[in-house]
N, C-alpha and C positions, 0 to 999 in steps of 0.2 A: 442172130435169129431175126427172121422179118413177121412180123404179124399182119394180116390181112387188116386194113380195116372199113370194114363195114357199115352202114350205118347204127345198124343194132351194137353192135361193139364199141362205136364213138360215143352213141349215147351211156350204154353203160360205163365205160371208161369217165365220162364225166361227173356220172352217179358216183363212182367211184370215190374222186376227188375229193368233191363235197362231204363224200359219209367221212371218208380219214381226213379232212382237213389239209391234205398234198394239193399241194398245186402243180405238180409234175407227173403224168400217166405212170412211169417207170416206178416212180415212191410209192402213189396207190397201188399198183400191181402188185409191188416188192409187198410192202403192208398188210394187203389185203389177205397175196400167198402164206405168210409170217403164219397170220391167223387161222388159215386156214389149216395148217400143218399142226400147230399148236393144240386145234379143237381136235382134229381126225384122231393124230396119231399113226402108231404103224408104220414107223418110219424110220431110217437109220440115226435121222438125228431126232426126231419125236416119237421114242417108244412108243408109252402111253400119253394119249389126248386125255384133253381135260374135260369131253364129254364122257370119255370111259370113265376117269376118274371121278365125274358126276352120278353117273348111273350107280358105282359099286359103294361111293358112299350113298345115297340113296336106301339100295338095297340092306347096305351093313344095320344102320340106323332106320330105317322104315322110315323116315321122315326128313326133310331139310326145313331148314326155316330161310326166307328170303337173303340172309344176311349171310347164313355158308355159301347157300348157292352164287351170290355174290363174291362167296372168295376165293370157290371152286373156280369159280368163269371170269375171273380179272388176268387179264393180260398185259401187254407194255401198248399191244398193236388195238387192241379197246377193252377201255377202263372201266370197270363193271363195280358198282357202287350202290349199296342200299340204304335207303334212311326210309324209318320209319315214325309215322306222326298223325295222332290221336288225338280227336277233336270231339267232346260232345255238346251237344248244345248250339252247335252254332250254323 
């Protein structure tokens, strides 16, 4: 498969890079797609996505706290992490 590339697509492709940390267009692409299957869902190999999975715990419990939402939305392809920290006085 040949992809066009354009300049709006090289740039992006290099944005790319940088956000997954690949240094090869292919890795990012591969990565980025990973992710993107991951999140959607709807798919032979990604039934349910883990923003479906976000919205129905959401709904079951009427609330998340930063730290599910984080555990909902952690992936291999981006690492989803919460810490939380309380400061008064200062």
């Amino acid at each position: 498969m040949r992809i066009e590339k354009t300049d709006a697509r090289a740039r992006k492709w290099e944005y790319l890079k940088e956000a997954t940390g690949e240094s090869a267009t292919s890795k990012a692409l591969d990565r980025a797609a990973d992710y993107y299957l991951r999140m959607h869902g709807d798919t032979t190999a990604v039934p349910q996505g883990k923003l479906t999975e976000l919205m129905n715990a959401a709904q079951n419990r009427g609330s998340l706290t930063p730290e599910e939402i984080a555990e909902i939305l952690d992936t291999d392809e981006l690492p989803v992490r919460c810490e939380v920290s309380v400061s008064v006085g200062e």
